[in-house]
C-alpha positions as CSV (number, residue, x, y, z in Angstrom):
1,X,79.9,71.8,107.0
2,X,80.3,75.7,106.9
3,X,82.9,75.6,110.1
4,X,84.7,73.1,108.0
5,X,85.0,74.8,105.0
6,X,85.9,78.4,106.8
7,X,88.9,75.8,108.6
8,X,90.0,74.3,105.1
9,X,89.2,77.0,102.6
10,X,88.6,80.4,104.8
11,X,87.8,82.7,101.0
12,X,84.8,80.1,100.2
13,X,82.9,80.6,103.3
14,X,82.6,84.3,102.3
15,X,81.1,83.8,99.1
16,X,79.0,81.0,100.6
17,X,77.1,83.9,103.0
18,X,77.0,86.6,100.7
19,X,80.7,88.5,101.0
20,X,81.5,88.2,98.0
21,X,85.1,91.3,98.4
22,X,85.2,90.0,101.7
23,X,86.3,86.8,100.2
24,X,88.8,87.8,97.3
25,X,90.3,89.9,100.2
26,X,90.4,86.7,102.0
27,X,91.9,84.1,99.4
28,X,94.3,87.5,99.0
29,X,95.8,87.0,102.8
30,X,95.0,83.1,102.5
31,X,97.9,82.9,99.6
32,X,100.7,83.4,102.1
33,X,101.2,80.8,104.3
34,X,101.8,83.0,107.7
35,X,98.6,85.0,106.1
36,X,96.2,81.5,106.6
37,X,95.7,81.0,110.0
38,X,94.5,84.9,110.3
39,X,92.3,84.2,107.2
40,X,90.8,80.9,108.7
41,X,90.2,83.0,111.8
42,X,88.7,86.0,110.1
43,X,85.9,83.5,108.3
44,X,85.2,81.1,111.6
45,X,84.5,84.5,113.1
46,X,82.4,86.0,109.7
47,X,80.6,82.6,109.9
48,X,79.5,83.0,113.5
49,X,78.1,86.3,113.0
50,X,76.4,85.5,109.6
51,X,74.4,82.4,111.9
52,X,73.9,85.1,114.5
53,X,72.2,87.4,112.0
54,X,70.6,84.4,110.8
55,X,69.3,83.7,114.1
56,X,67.7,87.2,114.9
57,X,66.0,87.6,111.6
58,X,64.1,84.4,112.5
59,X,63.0,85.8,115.5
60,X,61.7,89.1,114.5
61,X,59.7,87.6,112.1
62,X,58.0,85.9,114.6
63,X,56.6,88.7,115.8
C-alpha cells in the first residue's frame, strides 16, 4: 500500500515513516509537473530504506 502511495502521492509516504521536512520538501518539487517523477522516485527509494531499517532493527533485537 506504501509503494502505491510513494507512486501516486510521493510527499505522503514521507510523513507516513516519520520525514515529516523530507515531505514538505517533497510535495514542494511534487507541484511541478517535470518535478513528479523525481519526487515519486525520491520516496519509492526513502520507502525502501525505511523497510530496510525496519528490517535490521528486528533483527538486532533478536539478539
Amino acid at each position: 500500500m506504501r509503494l502505491l502511495i510513494a507512486l501516486l502521492l510521493p510527499w505522503l509516504t514521507f510523513f507516513t515513516i516519520g520525514r515529516p521536512v523530507a515531505g514538505i520538501v517533497c510535495l514542494i518539487l511534487q507541484i511541478t509537473l517535470i518535478g513528479w517523477l523525481p519526487a515519486a522516485l525520491w520516496a519509492v527509494y526513502a520507502l525502501g530504506q525505511y523497510k530496510t531499517d525496519k528490517k535490521i532493527e528486528k533483527a538486532l533485537q533478536r539478539k
